[in-house]
C-alpha positions as CSV (number, residue, x, y, z in Angstrom):
1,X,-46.1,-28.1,17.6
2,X,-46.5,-26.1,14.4
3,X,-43.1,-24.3,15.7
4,X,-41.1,-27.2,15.9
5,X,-42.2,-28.3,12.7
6,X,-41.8,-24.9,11.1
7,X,-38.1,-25.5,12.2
8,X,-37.4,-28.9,11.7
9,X,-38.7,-28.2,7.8
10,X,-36.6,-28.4,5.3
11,X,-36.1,-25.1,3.2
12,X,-35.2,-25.2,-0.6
13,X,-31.2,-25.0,-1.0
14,X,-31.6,-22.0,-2.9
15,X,-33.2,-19.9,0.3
16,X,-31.0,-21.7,2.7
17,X,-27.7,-20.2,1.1
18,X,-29.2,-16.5,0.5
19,X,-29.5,-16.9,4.1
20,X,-26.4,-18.1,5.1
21,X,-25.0,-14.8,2.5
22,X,-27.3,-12.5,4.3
23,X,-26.0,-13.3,7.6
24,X,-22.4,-13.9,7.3
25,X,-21.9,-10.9,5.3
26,X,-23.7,-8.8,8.1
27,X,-21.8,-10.7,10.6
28,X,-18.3,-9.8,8.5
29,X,-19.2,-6.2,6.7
30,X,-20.7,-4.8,10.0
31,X,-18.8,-6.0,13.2
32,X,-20.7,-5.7,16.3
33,X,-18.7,-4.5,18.9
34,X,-18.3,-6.6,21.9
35,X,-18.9,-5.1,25.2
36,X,-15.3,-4.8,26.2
37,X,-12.0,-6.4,24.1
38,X,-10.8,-9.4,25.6
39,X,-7.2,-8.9,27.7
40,X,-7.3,-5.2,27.8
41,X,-9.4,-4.2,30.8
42,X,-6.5,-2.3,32.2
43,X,-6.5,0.5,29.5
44,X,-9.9,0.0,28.7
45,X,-10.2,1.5,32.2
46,X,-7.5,4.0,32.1
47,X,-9.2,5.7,28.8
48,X,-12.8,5.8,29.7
49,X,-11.5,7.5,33.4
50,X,-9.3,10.0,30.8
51,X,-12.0,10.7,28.5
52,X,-15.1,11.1,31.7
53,X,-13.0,13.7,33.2
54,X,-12.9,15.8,29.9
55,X,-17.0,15.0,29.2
56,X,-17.9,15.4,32.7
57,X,-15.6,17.6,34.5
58,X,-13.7,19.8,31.6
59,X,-10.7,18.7,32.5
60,X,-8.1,18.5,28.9
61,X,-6.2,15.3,28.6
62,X,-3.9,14.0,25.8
63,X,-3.3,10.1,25.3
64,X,-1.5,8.2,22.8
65,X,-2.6,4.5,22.1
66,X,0.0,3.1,21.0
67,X,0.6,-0.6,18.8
68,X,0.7,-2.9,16.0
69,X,-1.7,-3.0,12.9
70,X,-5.3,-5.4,14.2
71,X,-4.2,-5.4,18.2
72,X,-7.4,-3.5,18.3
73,X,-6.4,0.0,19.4
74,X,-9.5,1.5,17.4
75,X,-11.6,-1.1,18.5
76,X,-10.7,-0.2,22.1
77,X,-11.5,3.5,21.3
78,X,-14.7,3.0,20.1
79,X,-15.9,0.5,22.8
80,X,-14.8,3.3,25.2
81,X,-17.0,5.7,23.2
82,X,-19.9,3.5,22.9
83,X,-19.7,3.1,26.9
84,X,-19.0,7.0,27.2
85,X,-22.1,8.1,25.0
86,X,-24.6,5.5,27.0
87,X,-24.3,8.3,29.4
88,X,-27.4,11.1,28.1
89,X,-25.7,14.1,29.8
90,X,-22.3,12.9,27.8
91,X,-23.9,12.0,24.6
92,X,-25.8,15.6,25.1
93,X,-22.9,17.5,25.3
94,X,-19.5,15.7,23.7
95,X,-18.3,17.0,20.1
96,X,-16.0,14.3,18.3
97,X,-13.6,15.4,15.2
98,X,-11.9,12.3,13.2
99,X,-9.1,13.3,11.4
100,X,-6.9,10.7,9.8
101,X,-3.1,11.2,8.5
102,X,-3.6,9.3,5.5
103,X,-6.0,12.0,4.7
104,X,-5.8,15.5,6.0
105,X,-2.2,15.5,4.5
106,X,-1.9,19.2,5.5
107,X,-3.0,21.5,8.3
108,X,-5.6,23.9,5.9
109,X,-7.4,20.2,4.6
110,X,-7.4,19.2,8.7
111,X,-8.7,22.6,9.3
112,X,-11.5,22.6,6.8
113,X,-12.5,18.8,8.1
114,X,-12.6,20.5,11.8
115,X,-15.1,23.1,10.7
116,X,-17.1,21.0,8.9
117,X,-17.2,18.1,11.5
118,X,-17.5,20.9,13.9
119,X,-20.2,22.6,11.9
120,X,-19.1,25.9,12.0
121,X,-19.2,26.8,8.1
122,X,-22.0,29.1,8.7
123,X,-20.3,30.6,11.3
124,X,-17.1,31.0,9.5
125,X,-18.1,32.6,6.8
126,X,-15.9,34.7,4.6
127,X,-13.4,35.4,7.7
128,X,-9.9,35.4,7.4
129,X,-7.7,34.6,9.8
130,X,-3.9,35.5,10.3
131,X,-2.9,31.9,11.6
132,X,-3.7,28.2,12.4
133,X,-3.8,29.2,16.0
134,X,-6.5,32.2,15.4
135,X,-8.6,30.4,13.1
136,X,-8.8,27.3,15.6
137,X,-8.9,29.3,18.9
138,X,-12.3,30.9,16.8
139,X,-13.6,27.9,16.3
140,X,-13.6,26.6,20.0
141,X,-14.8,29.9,21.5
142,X,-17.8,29.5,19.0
143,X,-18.9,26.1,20.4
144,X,-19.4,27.7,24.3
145,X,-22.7,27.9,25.7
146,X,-25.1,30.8,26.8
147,X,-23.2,31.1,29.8
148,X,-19.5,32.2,29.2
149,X,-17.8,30.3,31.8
150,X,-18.7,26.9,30.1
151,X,-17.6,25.5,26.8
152,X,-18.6,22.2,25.6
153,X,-15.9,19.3,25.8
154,X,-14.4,18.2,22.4
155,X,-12.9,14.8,21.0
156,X,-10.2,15.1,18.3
157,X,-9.4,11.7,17.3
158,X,-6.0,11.6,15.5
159,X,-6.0,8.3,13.5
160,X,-2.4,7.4,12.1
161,X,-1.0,10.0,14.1
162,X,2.7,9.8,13.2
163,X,1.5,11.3,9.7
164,X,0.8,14.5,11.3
165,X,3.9,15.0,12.1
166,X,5.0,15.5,9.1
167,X,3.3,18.5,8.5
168,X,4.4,22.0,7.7
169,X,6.6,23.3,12.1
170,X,3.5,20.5,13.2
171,X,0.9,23.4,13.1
172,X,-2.2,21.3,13.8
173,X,-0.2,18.9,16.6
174,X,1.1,22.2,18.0
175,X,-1.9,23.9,18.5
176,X,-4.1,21.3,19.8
177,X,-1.8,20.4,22.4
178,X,-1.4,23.6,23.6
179,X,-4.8,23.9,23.5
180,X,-5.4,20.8,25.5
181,X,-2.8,22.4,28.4
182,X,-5.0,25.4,28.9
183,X,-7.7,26.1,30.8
184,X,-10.0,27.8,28.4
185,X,-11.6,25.1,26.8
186,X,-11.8,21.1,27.6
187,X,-10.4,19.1,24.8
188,X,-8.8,15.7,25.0
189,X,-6.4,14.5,21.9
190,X,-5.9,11.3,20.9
191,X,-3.9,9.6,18.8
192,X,-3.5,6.4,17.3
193,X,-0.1,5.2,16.2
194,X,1.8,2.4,15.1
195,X,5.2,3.7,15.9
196,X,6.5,3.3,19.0
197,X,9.3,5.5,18.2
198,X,6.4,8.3,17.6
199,X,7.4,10.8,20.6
200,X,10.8,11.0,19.1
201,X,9.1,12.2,15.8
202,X,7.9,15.3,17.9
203,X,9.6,18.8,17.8
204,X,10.8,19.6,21.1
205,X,7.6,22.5,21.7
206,X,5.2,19.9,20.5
207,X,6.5,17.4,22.9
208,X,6.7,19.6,26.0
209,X,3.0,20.4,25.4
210,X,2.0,16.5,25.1
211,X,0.8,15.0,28.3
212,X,3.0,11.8,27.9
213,X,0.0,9.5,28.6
214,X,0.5,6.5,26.4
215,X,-1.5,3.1,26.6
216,X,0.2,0.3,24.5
217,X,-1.6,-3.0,23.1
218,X,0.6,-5.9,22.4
219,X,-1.8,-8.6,22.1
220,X,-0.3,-11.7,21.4
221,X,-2.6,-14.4,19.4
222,X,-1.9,-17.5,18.7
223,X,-2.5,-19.4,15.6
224,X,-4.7,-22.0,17.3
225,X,-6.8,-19.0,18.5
226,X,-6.9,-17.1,15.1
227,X,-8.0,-20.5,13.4
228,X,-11.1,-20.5,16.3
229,X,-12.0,-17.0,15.5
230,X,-12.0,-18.3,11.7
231,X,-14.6,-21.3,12.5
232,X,-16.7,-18.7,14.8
233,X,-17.1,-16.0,12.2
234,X,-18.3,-18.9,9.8
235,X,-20.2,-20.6,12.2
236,X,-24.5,-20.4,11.9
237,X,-26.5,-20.0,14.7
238,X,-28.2,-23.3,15.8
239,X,-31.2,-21.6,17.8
240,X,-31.7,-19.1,15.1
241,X,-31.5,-20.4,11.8
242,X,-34.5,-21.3,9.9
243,X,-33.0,-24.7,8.7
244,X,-31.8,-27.0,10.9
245,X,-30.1,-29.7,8.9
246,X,-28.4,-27.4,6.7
247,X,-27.4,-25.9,9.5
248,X,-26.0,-28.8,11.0
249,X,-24.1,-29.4,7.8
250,X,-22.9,-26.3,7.5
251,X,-20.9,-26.0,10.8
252,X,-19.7,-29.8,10.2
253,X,-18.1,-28.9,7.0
254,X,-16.4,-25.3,8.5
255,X,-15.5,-27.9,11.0
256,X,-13.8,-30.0,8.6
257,X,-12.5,-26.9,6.4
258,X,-10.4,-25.4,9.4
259,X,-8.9,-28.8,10.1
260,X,-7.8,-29.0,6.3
261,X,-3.9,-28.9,6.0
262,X,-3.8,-26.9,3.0
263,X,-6.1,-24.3,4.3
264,X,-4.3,-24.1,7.4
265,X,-1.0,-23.3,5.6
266,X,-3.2,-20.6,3.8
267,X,-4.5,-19.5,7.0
268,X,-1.0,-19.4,8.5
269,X,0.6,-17.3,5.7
270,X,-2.0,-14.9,6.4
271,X,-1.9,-15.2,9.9
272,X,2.0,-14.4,9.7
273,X,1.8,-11.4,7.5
274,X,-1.3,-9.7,9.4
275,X,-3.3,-10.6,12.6
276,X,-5.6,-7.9,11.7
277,X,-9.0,-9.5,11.3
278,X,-10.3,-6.7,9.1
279,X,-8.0,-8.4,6.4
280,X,-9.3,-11.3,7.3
281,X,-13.1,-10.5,7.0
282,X,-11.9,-9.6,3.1
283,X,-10.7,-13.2,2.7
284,X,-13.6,-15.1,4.2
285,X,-15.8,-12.5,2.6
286,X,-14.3,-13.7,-0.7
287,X,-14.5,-17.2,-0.3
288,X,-18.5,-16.7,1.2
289,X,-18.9,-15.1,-2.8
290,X,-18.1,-18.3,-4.7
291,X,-20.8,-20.2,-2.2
292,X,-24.1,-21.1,-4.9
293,X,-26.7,-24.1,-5.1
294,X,-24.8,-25.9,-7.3
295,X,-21.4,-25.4,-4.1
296,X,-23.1,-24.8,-1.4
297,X,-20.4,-24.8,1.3
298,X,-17.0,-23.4,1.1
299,X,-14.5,-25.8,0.0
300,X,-10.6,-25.6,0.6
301,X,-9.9,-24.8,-3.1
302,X,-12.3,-21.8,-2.8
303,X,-10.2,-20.2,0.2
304,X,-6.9,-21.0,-2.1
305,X,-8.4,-19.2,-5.0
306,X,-9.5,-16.4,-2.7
307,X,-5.9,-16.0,-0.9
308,X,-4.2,-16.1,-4.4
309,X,-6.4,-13.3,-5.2
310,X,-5.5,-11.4,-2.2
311,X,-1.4,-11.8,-2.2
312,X,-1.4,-11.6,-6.7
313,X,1.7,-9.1,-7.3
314,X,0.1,-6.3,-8.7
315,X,2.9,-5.7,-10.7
316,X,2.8,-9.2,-12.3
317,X,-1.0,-8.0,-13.4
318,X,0.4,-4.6,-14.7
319,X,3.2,-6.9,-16.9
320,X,0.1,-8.8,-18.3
321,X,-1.6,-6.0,-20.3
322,X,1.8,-4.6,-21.7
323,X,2.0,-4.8,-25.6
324,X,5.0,-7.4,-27.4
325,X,7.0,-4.6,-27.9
326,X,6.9,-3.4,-24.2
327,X,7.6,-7.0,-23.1
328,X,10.6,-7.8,-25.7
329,X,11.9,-4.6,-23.6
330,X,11.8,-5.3,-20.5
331,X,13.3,-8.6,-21.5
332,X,16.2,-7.3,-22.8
333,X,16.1,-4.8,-19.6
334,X,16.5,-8.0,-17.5
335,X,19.1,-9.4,-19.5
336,X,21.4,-6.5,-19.3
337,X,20.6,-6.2,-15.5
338,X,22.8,-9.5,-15.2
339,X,25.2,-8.9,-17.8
340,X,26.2,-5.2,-15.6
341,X,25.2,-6.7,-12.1
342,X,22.3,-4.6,-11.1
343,X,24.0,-1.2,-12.7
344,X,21.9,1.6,-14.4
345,X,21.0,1.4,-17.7
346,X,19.9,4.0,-21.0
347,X,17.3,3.4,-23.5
348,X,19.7,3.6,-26.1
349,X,21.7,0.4,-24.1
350,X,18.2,-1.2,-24.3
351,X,17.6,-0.5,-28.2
352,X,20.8,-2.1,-28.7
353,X,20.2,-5.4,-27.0
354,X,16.9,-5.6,-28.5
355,X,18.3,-5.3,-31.8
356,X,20.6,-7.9,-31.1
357,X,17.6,-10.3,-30.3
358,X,16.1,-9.1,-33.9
359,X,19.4,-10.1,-35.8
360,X,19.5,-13.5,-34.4
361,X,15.5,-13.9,-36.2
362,X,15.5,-14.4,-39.9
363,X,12.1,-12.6,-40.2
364,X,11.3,-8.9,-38.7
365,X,8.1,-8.3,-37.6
366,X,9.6,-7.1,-34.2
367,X,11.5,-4.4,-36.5
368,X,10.5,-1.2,-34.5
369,X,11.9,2.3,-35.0
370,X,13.9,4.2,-32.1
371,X,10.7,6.3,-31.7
372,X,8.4,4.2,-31.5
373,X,11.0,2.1,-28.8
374,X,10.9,5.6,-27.4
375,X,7.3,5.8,-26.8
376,X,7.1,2.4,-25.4
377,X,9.8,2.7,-23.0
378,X,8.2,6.3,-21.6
379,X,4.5,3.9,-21.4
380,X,7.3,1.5,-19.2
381,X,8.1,4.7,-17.1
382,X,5.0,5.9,-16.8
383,X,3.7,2.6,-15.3
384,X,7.0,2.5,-13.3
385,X,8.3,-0.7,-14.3
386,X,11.8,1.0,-14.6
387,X,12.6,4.4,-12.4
388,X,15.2,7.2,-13.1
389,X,17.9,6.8,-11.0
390,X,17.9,10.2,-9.2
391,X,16.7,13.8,-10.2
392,X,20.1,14.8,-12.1
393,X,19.1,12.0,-14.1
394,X,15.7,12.3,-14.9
395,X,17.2,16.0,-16.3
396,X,19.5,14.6,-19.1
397,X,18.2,13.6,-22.8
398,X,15.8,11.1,-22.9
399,X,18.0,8.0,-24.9
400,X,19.9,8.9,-22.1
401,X,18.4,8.8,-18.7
402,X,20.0,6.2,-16.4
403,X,17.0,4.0,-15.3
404,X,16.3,1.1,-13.1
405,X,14.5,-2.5,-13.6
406,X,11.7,-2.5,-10.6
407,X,11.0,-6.1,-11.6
408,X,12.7,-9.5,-10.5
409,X,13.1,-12.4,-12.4
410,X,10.1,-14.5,-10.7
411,X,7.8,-11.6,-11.7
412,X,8.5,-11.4,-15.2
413,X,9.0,-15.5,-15.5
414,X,5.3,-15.4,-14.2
415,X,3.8,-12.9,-17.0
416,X,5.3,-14.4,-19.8
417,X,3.7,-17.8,-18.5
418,X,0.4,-15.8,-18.3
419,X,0.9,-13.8,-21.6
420,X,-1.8,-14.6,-23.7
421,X,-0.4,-16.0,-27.0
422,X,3.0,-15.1,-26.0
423,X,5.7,-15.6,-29.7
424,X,7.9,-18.6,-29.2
425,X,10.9,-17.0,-29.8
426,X,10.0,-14.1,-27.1
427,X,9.8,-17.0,-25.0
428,X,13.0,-18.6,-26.2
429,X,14.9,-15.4,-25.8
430,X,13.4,-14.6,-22.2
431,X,14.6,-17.6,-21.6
432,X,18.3,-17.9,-22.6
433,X,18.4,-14.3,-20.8
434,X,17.2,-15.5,-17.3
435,X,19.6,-18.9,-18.0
């Protein structure tokens, strides 16, 4: 009895949304990984039997997984691993290295990460190796056990995998592979690509080494099935939740908000430039932060206001902090941009225009010297709202440099509207430039 009504109770609005934050944001921040991805139970199957025979039985394996951004390829991974490491004589023995292209940009950084993943720094030391193959092939025979005969199986996990490619003869991809054909020491590689032209990336000694194992995702959601996965990450829990009503309420209104036309076109925009549902934990996640007593459910305009935030051009935000001068400059940038068609222009071509816009004023408090046009152009360049044309050009004298608008007319239209107590006749003259 005292249960029921302990449930049935109603809590103060104030506690009933801190609990709705605390749980959706655990529930968005901190996936919990399902047992198995849905549609997948092919290659689900084909990894885990790859990666048991390396744990279990030493046997080295290579694998590419292979697929768009948010078809889940690391998700499938780390289910794999999570099933993998359930097993104590696996979870005793299995070493994992992450390295990711994005940041071991070269072979020595992917090195250091190995040793220290590895932890082998102690037994490092102050050696010096003569090559990437040495200093790796040390680091292997250092993790075998009291016995010689048996070493214990490692994991490298190559996250963006067509990066590492582009390193230095492909060092690290080169010697890991090879590594992964011997017999000396079980090791399984693999790597995570969106490419599906990555193979061809490969020098022709990096490839022959390479098992050619690949496992491709090409999920194909639907909208109707993304907007479901939208109302299920925002749904509450009946059984659980402390508050009943509210909860009721709560789920009614996502109800209503995913039936909403203009958050479905938000939704869809979304859903068009990224299935990935890690981008779309940051959306929710921002509209869940303008939830409070005095709003407490989300409301269509809060998911607008949250999407704008997500797709603003950063650019556009750039053009907002620039100072009059800087923006009477790229005005006149634009304006010879259509008078040459999209040719390269100076700073001194610039300068001229601009004082062209001052003699048409009676007054001059826009009357700025060439260097101190100078020095607000290089600020321009700097912030890479105009680029030199090539590298013979960024060599020649400064009033002279062929340069490059990076802006379009939409852009700069958008940060003169925003411009805080923008002149008149700036506006007047940005204007008659863009007709």
């Amino acid at each position: 009895m005292s249960k029921r009504k302990a449930k049935d109770s109603q809590m103060p609005i104030g506690e009933c949304i801190s609990q709705v934050q605390t749980l959706l944001r655990e529930r968005l921040c901190h996936q919990q990984l399902p047992q198995r991805p849905e549609g997948v139970d092919s290659q689900h199957k084909h990894l885990l039997e790859l990666l048991k025979r390396t744990a279990l039985h030493g046997e080295s394996n290579s694998v590419l997984i292979i697929g768009p951004r948010g078809t889940g390829k690391t998700l499938l991974l780390r289910c794999v691993l999570a099933e993998l490491l359930a097993e104590e004589d696996i979870h005793k023995t299995l070493l994992q290295v992450h390295l990711n292209g994005l940041l071991q940009t070269d072979d020595r950084i992917a090195l250091k990460e190995i040793t220290r993943q590895l932890s082998l720094e102690n037994v490092v030391g102050d050696q010096v190796f003569g090559s990437f193959a040495e200093n790796l092939t040390f680091l292997l025979e250092a993790l075998k056990k009291g016995d010689r005969s048996s070493s214990r199986p490692v994991l490298f996990i190559l996250d963006e995998f067509d990066l590492f490619a582009h390193h230095k003869n492909q060092t690290l991809l080169y010697n890991l592979l090879d590594v992964s054909q011997s017999a000396q020491t079980p090791v399984a590689v693999v790597g995570l690509t969106c490419r599906l032209d990555v193979l061809e990336l490969l020098e022709k000694r990096v490839k022959s080494r390479f098992s050619h194992r690949q496992i491709h995702l090409l999920r194909s959601l639907s909208f109707s099935q993304y907007l479901q996965a939208v109302q299920a990450q925002l749904h509450l829990p009946d059984a659980s939740f402390p508050d009943s009503t509210f909860c009721h309420d709560w789920n009614a209104s996502v109800k209503a908000l995913c039936e909403d036309k203009s958050v479905e076109e938000v939704l869809l925009r979304h859903f068009n430039s990224t299935k990935d549902f890690r981008s779309l934990h940051r959306l929710l996640m921002a509209s869940l932060s303008r939830v409070s007593v005095s709003n407490p459910t989300i409301k269509p305009a809060d998911l607008l206001d949250a999407s704008r935030l997500f797709s603003a051009d950063a650019m556009t935000n750039v053009l907002h902090g620039l100072s009059i001068l800087e923006l009477c400059l790229v005005i006149a940038m634009k304006h010879l941009n259509d008078i040459y068609d999209g040719e390269p222009f100076n700073l001194q071509m610039v300068y001229n225009e601009f004082k062209r816009f001052l003699q048409r004023k009676s007054n001059s408090m826009y009357n700025f010297d060439l260097p101190v046009v100078m020095k607000a152009f290089e600020h321009l360049q700097q912030l890479e709202v105009v680029r030199p044309v090539d590298a013979a050009a960024a060599r020649a004298q400064r009033e002279y440099q062929l340069v490059r608008l990076m802006l379009d007319h939409s852009q700069i239209m958008e940060a003169l509207q925003r411009y805080p107590q923008c002149p008149t006749d700036v506006k007047q003259w940005a204007a008659s430039a863009f007709g």
